[in-house]
N, C-alpha and C positions, 0 to 999 in steps of 0.2 A: 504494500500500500504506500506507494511512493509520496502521492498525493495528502497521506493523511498527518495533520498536525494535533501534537499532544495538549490535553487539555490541561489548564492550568490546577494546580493544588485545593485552591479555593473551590474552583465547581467542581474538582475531585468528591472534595468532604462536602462539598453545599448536596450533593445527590448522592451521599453515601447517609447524612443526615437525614433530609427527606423519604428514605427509601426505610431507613430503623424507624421513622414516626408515624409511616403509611399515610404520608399526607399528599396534596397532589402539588402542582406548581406552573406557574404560565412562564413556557419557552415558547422560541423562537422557532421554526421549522420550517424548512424551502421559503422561507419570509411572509411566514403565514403565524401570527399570534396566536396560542392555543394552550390549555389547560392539559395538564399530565397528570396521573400517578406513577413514578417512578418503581418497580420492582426491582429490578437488579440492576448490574453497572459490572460487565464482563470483558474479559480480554479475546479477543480472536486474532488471529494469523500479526499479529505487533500491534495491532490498533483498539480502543475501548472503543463498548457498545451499550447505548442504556438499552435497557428493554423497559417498556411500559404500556400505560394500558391506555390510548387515546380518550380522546373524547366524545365518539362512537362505543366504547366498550371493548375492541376490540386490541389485543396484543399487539405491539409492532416491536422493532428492532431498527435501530438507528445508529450509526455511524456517531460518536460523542461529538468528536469535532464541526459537527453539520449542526448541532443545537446551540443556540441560542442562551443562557438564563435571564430570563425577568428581574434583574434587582432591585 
């Protein structure tokens, strides 16, 4: 993943937080404003991926560095 840059420390712990208090949270995605609940926060082939549950209900998985945080 040549392309993929590391997330910083802060919204490391800001969604390892989130994810221990099962609360949701508004990022940023393809530049689209949007409500999350964070589940997990996983490493694949060198890059992190949150997974979460949209705001349809439905599971996705995302590239960390492609979200956004709301602060």
């Amino acid at each position: 993943m040549s392309s993929y840059q590391r997330i910083s420390c802060e919204d490391h712990s800001i969604y390892e937080l989130v994810i221990m208090r099962t609360q949701s949270m508004r990022v940023v995605i393809e530049g689209k404003l949007v409500r999350i609940k964070p589940i997990d926060l996983v490493t694949r082939k060198g890059a992190e991926f949150l997974i979460f549950i949209d705001e349809n209900a439905q599971k996705q998985l995302c590239r960390a560095d492609l979200i956004s945080i709301q602060k």
